[in-house]
TORDRENVEX-844727 format. One record per residue (C-alpha): residue number from 1; x, y, z; residue in three letters; chain. Coordinates in steps of 0.5 Angstrom, whole numbers. Each point is the difference from the previous one (the first is absolute). Layout:
<pts>
nr/east/north/up/rest/kette
NUM/X/Y/Z/ala/A .
...
</pts>
This chain:
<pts>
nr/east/north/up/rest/kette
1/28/-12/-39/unk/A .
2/-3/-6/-2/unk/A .
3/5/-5/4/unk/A .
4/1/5/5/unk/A .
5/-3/0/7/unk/A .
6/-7/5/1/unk/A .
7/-3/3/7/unk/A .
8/-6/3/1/unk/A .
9/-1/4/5/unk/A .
10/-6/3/3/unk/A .
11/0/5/5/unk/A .
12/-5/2/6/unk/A .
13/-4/7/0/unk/A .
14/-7/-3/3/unk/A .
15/-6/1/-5/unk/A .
16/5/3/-4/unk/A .
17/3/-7/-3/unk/A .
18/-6/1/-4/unk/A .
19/4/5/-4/unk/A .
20/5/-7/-1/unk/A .
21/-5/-4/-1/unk/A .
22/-2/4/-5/unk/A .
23/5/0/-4/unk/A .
24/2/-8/0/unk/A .
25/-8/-1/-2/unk/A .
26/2/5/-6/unk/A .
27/7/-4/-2/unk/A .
28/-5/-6/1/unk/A .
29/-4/2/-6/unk/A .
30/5/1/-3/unk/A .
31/3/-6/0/unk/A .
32/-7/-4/0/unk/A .
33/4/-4/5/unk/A .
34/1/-1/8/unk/A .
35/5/5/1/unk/A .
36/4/-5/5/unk/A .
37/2/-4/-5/unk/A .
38/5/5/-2/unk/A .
39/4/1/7/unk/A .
40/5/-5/4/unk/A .
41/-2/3/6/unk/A .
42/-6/5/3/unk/A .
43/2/4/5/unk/A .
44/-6/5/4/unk/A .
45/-1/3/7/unk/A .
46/-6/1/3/unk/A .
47/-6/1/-5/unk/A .
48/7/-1/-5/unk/A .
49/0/-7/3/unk/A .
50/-8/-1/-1/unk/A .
51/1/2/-7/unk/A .
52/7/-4/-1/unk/A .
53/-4/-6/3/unk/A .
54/-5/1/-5/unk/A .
55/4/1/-6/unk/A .
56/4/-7/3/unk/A .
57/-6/-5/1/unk/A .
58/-2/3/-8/unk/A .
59/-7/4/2/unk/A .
60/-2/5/-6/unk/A .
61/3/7/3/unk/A .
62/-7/3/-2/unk/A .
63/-3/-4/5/unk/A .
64/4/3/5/unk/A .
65/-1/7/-2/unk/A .
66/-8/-2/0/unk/A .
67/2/-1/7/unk/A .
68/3/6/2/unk/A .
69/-6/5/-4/unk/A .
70/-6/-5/2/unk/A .
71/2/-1/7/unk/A .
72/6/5/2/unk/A .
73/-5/5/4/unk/A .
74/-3/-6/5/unk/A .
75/7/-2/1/unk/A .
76/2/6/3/unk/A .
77/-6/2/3/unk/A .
78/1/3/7/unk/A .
79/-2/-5/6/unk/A .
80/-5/3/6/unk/A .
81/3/2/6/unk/A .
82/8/1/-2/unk/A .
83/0/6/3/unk/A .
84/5/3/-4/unk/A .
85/3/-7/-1/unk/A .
86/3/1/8/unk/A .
87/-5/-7/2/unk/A .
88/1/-3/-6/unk/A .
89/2/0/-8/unk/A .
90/-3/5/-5/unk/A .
91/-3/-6/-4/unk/A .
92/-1/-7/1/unk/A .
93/3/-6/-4/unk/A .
94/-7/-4/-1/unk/A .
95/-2/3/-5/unk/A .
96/7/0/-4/unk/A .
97/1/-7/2/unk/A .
98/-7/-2/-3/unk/A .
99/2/3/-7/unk/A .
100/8/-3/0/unk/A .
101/-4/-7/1/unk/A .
102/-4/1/-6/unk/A .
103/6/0/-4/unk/A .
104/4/-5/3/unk/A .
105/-5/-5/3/unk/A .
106/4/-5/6/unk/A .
107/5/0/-5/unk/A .
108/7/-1/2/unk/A .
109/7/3/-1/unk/A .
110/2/-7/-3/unk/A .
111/-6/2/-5/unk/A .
112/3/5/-4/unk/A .
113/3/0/-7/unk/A .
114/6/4/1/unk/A .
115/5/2/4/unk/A .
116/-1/5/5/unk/A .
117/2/5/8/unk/A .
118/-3/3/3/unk/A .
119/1/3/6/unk/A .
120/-3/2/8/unk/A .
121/3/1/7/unk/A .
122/-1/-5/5/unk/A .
123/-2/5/5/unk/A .
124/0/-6/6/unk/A .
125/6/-2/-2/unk/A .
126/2/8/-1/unk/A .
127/4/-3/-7/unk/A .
128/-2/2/-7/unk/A .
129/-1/-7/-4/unk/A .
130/-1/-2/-8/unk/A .
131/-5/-4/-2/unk/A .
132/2/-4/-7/unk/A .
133/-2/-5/-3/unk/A .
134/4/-7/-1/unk/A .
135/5/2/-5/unk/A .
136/6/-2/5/unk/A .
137/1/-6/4/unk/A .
138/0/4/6/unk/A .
139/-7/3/-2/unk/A .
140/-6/-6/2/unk/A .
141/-4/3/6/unk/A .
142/-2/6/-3/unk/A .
143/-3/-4/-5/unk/A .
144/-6/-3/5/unk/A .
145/-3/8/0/unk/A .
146/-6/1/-2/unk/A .
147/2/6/-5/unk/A .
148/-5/4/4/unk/A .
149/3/-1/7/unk/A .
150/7/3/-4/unk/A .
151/-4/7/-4/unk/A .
152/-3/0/7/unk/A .
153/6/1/4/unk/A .
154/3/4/-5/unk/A .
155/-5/5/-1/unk/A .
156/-1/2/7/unk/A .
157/2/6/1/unk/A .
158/0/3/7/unk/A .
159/-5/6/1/unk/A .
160/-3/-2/-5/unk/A .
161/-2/-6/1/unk/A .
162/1/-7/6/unk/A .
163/6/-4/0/unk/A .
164/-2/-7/-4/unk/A .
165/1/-7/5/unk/A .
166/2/-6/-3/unk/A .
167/4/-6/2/unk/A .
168/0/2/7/unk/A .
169/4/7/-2/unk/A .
170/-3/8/-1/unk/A .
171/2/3/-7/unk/A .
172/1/7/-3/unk/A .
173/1/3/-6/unk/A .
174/7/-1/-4/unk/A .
175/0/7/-3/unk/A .
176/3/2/8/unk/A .
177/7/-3/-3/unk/A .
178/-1/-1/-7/unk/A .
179/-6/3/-4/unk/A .
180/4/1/-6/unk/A .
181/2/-7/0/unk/A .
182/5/-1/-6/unk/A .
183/6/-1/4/unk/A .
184/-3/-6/4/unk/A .
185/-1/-2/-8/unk/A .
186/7/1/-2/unk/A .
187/3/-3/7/unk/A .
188/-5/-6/-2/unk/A .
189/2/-1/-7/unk/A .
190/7/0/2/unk/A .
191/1/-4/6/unk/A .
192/-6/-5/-1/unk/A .
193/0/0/-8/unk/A .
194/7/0/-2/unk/A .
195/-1/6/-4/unk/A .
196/6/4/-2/unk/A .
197/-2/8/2/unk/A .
198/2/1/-9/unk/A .
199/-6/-4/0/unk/A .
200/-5/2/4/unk/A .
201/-6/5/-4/unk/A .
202/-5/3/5/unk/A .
203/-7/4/-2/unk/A .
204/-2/4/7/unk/A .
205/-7/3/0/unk/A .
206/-1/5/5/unk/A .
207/-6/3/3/unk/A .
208/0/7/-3/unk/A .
209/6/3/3/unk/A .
210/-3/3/7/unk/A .
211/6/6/3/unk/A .
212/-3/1/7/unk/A .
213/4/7/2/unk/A .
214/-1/6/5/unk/A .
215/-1/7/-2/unk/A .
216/1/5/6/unk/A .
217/-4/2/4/unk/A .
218/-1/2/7/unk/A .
219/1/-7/4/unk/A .
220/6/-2/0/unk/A .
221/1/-4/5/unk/A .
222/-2/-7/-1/unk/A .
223/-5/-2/4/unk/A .
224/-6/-3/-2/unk/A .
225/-4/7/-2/unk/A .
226/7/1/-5/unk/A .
227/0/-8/-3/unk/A .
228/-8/1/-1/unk/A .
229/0/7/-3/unk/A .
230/-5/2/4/unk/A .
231/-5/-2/6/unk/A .
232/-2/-7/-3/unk/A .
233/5/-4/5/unk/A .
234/-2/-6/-4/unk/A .
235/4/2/-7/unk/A .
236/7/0/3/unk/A .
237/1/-7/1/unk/A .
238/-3/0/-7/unk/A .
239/4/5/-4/unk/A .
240/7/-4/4/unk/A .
241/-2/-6/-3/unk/A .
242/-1/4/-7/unk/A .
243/7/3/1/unk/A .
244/3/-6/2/unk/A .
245/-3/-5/-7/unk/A .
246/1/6/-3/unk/A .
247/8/1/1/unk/A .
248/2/-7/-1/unk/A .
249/-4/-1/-6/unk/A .
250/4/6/-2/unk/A .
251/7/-3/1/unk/A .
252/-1/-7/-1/unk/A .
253/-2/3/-6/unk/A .
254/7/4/-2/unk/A .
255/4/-6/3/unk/A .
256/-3/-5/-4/unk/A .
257/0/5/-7/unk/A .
258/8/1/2/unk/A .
259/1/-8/1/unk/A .
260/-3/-3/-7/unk/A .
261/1/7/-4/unk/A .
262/-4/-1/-6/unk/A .
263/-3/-7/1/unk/A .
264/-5/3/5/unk/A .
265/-6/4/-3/unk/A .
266/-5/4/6/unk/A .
267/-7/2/-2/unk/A .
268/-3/5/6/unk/A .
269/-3/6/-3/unk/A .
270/2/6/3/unk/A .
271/-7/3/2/unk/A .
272/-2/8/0/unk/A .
273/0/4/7/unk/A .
274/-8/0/-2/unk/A .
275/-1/-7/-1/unk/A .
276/4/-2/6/unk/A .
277/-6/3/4/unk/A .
278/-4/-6/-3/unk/A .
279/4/-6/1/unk/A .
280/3/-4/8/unk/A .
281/1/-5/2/unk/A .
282/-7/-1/3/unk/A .
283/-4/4/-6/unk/A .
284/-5/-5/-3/unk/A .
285/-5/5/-3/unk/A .
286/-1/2/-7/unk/A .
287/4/5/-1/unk/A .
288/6/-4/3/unk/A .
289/-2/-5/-5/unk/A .
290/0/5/-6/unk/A .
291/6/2/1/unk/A .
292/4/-7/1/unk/A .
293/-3/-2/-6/unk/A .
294/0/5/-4/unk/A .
295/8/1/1/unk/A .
296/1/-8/0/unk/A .
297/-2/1/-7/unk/A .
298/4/4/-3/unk/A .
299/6/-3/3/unk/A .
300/-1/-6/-3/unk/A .
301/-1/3/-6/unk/A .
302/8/3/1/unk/A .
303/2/-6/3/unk/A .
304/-2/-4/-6/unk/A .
305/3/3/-5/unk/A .
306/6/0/2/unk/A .
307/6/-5/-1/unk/A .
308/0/-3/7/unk/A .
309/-7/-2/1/unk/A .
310/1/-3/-7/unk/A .
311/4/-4/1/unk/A .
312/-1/-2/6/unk/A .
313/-8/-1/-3/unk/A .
314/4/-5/-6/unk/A .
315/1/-7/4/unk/A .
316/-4/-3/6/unk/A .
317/5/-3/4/unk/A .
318/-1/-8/2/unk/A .
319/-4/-3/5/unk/A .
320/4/0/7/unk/A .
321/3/-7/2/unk/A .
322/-1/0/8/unk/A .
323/3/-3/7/unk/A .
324/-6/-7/2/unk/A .
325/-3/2/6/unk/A .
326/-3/-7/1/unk/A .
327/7/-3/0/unk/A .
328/3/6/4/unk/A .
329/-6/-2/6/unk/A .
330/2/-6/1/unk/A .
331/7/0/0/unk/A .
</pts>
């Protein structure tokens, strides 16, 4: 694996992606050295994105999962007034913006240390966009972000929480088209880097497997009611979105396992009907926590011991070479 091409790729799932954090604080401990040095190319959506931005400016994963423990509940602390989130979202965004800038500071895209996507969706424009770092000659204007503007735009996911402005456009959580973004990785691989597909190694780090499902019962008739499960009209939209991450991350990563065979290696830890009732995308309490935690250990743990990881932890891989972005301003 030590001449080949290795992808990181991060999925979303909300205060889930603790779970990956987790784990990659795990593997950094292991390893007593920053875990982006062992990868080409980061990949992450949503709180994945956050994360994979993390890995690829170099921060100690175990600041990132302080963060998750220390800070989660107030990140998703119901704001007054929502009215079943009908006026406005569930959350707002300061609270979370405040912790991504502890992290990364007015740091820019241009400052990471390795190479990294990650996408959104311009809902101004009403197209889907991938924020990269300049690793191509045609990427040089994403390296002007502030890395806090691009997890930002990454991460809002609607309901939940406001659309992100910057750059004079409304931006919303990437997990809509890619939530699992492994094939966004492999594309990039290929067709941006050179890289034969025979090359390409990948590890994916799910969320804890979530499988939204509907049991029958007397509502039937997909209305609001039928899509809440009941009278709380305000989890329909949610559970949709829940199903629809949900879905894609799933075939995204039955297609990527088809594509690469055994050069891909999936850690997302199948969870029992119980702790289900513990974990979501919004559920930052201690519970929650203790399951996320307690399931990321033991899959590091497997992980580690298997001949994938091993080797794959044997070699860092060397320092990106990247497009001027001074030179390119001023052609």
């Amino acid at each position: 694996m030590n001449n080949n091409f290795r992808i990181l790729a991060l999925s979303g799932g909300g205060y889930r992606g603790l779970y990956a954090a987790k784990v990659l604080a795990d593997l950094e401990e292991q390893t007593k050295q920053p875990i982006g040095r062992y990868f080409d190319l980061i990949a992450g959506t949503s709180i994945g994105g956050i994360v994979a931005l993390a890995v690829a400016h170099e921060i100690p994963m175990k600041d990132v999962v302080d963060m998750f423990v220390e800070h989660g509940q107030n990140i998703f602390k119901k704001q007054r007034f929502s009215f079943f989130s009908i006026l406005k979202s569930t959350y707002g965004s300061e609270q979370l913006k405040t912790e991504i800038s502890r992290l990364f500071l007015d740091d820019k895209i241009g400052d990471l240390k390795h190479n990294v996507i990650v996408p959104a969706i311009n809902f101004s424009a009403g197209r889907p966009v991938v924020f990269k770092t300049p690793h191509h000659q045609s990427f040089f204007r994403d390296a002007k972000h502030d890395i806090v503007d691009v997890a930002m735009a990454t991460s809002a996911a609607p309901i939940y929480f406001p659309k992100y402005h910057f750059k004079d456009a409304n931006y919303v959580d990437g997990g809509l088209f890619a939530n699992n973004p492994s094939l966004l990785a492999i594309h990039e691989a290929q067709h941006f880097f050179g890289i034969p597909k025979k090359n390409i190694y990948l590890l994916h780090i799910g969320t804890l497997s979530s499988h939204n499902s509907d049991v029958y019962k007397k509502n039937q008739q997909g209305g609001m009611t039928d899509w809440a499960n009941g009278v709380f009209l305000n989890k329909a939209p949610k559970n949709i979105i829940e199903l629809t991450l949900a879905s894609q991350q799933q075939m995204m990563t039955h297609m990527t396992r088809h594509t690469l065979g055994d050069r891909y290696f999936d850690i997302d830890s199948d969870v029992s009907k119980n702790a289900t009732n513990y974990i979501g995308l919004d559920r930052a309490d201690e519970y929650a926590t203790k399951v996320l935690l307690s399931h990321a250990r033991e899959a590091s743990k497997d992980a580690l011991g298997t001949p994938f990881i091993s080797a794959l932890l044997e070699k860092q891989t060397t320092t990106p070479t990247w497009v001027n972005t001074e030179e390119q301003d001023n052609e």
